[in-house]
Backbone as CSV, one residue per row, in Angstrom:
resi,resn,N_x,N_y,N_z,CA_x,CA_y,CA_z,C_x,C_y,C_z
1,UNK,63.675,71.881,17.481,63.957,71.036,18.640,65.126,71.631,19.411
2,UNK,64.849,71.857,20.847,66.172,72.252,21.566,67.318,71.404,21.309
3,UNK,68.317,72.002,21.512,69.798,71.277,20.959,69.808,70.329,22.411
4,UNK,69.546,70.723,23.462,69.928,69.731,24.723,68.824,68.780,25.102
5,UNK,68.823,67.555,25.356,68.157,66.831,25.607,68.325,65.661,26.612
6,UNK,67.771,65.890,27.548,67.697,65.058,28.564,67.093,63.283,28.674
7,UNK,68.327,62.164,28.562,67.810,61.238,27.921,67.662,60.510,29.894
8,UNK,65.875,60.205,29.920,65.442,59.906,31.555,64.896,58.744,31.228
9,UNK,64.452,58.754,32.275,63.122,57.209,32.825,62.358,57.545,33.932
10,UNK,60.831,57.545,34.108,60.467,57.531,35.166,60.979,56.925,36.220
11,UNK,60.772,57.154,37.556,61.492,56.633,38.655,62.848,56.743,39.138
12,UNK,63.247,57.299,38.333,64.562,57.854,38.341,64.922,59.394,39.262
13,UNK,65.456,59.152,40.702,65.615,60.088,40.799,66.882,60.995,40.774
14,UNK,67.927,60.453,40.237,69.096,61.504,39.372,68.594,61.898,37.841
15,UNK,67.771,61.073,37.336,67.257,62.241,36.377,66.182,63.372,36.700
16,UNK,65.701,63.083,37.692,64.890,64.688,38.374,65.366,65.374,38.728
17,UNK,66.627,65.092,39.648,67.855,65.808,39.869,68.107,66.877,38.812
18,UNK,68.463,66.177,38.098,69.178,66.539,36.472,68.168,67.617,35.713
19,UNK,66.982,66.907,35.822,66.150,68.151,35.222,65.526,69.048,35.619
20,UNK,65.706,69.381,37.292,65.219,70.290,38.180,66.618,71.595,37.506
21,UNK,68.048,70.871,37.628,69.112,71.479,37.595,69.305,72.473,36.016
22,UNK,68.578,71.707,34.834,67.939,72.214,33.569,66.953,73.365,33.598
23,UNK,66.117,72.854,34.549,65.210,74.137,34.507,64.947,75.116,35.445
24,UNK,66.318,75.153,36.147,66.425,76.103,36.629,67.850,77.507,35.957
25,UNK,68.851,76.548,35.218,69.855,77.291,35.053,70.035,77.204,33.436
26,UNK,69.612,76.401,32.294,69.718,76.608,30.879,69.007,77.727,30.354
27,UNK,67.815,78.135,30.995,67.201,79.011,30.568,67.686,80.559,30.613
28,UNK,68.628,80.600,31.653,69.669,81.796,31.690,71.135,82.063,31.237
29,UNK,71.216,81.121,31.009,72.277,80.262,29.532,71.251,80.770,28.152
30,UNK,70.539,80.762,27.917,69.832,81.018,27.155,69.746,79.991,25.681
31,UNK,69.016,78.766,26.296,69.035,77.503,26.414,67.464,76.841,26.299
32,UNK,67.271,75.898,26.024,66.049,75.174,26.366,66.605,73.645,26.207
33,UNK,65.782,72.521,26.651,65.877,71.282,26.431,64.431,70.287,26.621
34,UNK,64.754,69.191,26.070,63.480,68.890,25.861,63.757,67.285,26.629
35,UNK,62.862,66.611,27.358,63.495,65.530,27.901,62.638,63.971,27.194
36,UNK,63.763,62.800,26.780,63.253,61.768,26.278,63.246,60.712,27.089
37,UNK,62.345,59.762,27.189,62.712,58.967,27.733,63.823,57.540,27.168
38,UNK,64.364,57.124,27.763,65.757,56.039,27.008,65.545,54.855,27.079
39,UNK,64.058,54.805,27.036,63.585,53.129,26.936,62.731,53.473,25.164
40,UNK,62.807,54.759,25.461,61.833,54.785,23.722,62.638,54.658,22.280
41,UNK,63.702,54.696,22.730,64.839,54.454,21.469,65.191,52.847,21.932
42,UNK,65.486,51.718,20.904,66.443,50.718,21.762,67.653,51.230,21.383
43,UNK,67.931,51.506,20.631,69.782,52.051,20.469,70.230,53.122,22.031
44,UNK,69.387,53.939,21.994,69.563,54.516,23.790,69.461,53.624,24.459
45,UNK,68.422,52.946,24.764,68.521,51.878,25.923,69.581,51.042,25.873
46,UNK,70.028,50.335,24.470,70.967,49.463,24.951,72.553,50.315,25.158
47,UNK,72.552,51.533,24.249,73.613,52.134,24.824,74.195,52.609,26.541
48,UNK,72.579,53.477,26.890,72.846,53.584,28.095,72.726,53.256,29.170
49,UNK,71.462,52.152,28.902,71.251,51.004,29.745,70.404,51.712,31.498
50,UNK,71.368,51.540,32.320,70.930,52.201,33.460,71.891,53.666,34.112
51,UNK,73.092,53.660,32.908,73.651,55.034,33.429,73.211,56.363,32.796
52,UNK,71.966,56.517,33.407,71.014,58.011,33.104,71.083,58.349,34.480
53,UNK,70.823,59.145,34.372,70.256,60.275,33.638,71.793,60.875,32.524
54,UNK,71.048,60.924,31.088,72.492,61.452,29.863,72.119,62.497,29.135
55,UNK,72.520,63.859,29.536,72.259,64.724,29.331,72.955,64.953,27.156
56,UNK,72.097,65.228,26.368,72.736,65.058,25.039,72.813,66.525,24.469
57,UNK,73.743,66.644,23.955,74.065,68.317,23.236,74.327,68.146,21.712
58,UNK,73.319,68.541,20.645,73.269,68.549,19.674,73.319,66.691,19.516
59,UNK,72.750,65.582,20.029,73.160,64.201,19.880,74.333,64.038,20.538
60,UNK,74.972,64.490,21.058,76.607,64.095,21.252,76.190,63.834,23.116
61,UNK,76.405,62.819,23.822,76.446,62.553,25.263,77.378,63.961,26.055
62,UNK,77.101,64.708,26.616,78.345,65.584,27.583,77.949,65.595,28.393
63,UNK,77.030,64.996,29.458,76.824,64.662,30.831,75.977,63.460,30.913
64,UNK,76.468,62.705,32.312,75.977,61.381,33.055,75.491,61.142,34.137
65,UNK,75.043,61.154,34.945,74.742,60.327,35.975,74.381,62.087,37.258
66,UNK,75.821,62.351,37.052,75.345,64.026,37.990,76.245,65.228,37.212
67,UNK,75.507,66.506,37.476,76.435,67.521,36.856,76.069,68.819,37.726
68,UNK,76.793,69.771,37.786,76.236,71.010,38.917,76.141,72.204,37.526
69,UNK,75.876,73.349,38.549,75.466,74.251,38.003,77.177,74.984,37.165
70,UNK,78.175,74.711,37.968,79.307,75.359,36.898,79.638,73.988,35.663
71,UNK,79.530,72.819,35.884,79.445,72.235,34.812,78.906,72.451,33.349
72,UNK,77.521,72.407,34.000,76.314,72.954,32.835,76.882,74.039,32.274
73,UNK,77.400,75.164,33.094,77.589,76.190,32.536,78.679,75.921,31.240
74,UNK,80.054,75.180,31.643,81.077,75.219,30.839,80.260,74.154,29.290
75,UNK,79.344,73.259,29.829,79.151,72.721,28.769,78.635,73.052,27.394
76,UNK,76.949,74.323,27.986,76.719,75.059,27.218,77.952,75.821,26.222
77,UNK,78.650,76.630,27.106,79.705,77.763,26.078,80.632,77.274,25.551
78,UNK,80.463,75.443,25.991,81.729,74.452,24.775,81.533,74.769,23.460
79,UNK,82.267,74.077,22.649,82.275,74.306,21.229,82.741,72.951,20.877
80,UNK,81.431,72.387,20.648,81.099,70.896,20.013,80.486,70.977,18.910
81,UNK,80.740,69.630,17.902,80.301,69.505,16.754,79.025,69.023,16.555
82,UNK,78.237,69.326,15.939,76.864,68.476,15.934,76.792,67.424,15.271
83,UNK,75.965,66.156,15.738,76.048,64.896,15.271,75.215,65.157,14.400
84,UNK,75.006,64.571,13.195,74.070,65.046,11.528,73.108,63.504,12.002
85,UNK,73.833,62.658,13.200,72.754,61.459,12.863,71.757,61.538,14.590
86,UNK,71.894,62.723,14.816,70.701,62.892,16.053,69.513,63.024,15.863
87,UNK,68.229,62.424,16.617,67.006,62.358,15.987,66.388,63.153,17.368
88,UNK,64.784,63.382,16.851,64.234,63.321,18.271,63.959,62.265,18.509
89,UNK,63.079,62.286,19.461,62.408,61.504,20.402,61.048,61.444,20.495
C-alpha cells in the first residue's frame, strides 16, 4: 500500500484539487498514493468530518484542506514516524 493517502469524498472539489496536485508531482518525488474515501471509515469521518480533503503519510494527517507543489515537496523528504495503527481503506 502507498505510504500517502488521500482521505476524499465525492463532490468535493479541494479534494480534486488535491489529487490532480498528487498526480502530477508525487510521482517525481518518487511516490505513489492511493485515495480513500472518509465516509468509509467512521473514525475518519467523525475525525475529519468536512475538513478534507486530508492528505495521510504513513497514517499520520500532514496536509488539509490545500497544499502546493513546494509543500508536498517538503512533506515527502520530512522525516516522520509511522503510525503501527494505520489501516487501509
Amino acid at each position: 500500500m502507498p505510504r500517502f493517502v488521500l482521505l476524499s469524498r465525492a463532490g468535493c472539489h479541494l479534494c480534486d484539487e488535491m489529487e490532480i496536485l498528487l498526480r502530477e508531482h508525487l510521482p517525481e518525488l518518487g511516490e505513489d498514493y492511493t485515495v480513500c474515501n472518509v465516509d468509509s471509515d467512521p473514525e475518519w469521518r467523525e475525525r475529519f468530518g468536512l475538513a478534507i480533503p486530508v492528505l495521510l503519510r504513513d497514517g499520520i494527517p500532514v496536509a488539509k484542506i490545500r497544499v502546493d507543489a513546494t509543500q508536498l515537496s517538503r512533506i515527502v523528504r520530512g522525516k516522520r514516524t509511522s503510525d503501527p495503527t494505520s489501516r487501509a481503506c
